[in-house]
N, C-alpha and C positions, 0 to 999 in steps of 0.2 A: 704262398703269399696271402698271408689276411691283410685286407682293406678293410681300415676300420670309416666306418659313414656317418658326418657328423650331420645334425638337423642345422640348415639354418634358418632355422626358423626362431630358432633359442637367439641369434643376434641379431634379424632383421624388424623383431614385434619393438615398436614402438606403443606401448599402449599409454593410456591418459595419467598425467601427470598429477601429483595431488591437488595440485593449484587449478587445473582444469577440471578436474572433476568438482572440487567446492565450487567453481565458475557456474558449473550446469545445473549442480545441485540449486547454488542459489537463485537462478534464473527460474527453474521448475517452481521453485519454492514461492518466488514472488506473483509469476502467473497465478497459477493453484491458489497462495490466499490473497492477494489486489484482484484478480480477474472479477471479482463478481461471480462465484459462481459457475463461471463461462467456461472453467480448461479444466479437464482433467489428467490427473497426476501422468498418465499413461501418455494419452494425447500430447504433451508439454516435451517429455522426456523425448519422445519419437518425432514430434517438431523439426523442420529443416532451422537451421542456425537461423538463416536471416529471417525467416516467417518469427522465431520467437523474440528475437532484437525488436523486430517492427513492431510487436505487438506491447513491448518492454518499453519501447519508446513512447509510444500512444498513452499509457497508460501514466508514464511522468509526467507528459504533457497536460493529461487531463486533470491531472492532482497538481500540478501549477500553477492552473489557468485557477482551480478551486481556491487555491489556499492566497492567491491573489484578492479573487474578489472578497470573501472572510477577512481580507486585513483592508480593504475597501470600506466595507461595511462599518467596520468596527473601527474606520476613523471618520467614519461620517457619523457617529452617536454623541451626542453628545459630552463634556469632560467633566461630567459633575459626580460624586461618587455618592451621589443620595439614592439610597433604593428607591426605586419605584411601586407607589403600592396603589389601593384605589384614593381615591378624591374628595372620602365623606370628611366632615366636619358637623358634627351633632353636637348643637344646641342641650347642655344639664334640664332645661327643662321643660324642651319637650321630647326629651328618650325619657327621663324617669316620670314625667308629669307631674313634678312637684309644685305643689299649692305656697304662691309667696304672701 
C-alpha cells in the first residue's frame, strides 16, 4: 500500500493580496517621502499596522491644519492684482540734473 502525503500547506497559505500589498507599499511610500526625513524604508515596512496608521494620520492632520492657514493668509491679502514693487517716484530733474 503506497500513501501518497499531500502538503497542506499548498491550501492553507493565504499570503497578501495585490490590493494589499499596493496598500503597504503605499503607506511605506508616503511615511519614507511626507516623514520629514524621520522613517526609514526598512523601519516603515517592519512597523506594527496601527503605529504606521497613527503616524499616517498625524501627518494629514498636520498638512491640514497647514494648507488651512495658506488659504487664511492668502484671503487676508489684499484683492488688487497690481504687483508690488518699491515706492520711488524720481523727479527728471533731479536724477538727470538737467539745467532749465
Amino acid at each position: 500500500m503506497l500513501l501518497q502525503l499531500t502538503s497542506l500547506l499548498v491550501l492553507t497559505f493565504f499570503g497578501l493580496t495585490p490590493q494589499y500589498r499596493k496598500l503597504i507599499f503605499d503607506q511605506v511610500h508616503d511615511l519614507v517621502f511626507h516623514g520629514g526625513g524621520g522613517f526609514q524604508y526598512y523601519d516603515v515596512y517592519n512597523m506594527p499596522i496601527w503605529l504606521r496608521s497613527f503616524h499616517i494620520k498625524k501627518i494629514s492632520d498636520f498638512n491640514k491644519k497647514e494648507n488651512e492657514k495658506m488659504e487664511q493668509a492668502q484671503k487676508g491679502q489684499s484683492n488688487s492684482n497690481q504687483p508690488m514693487g518699491p515706492n520711488i517716484n524720481p523727479t527728471p530733474s533731479s536724477t538727470y540734473n538737467f539745467k532749465k
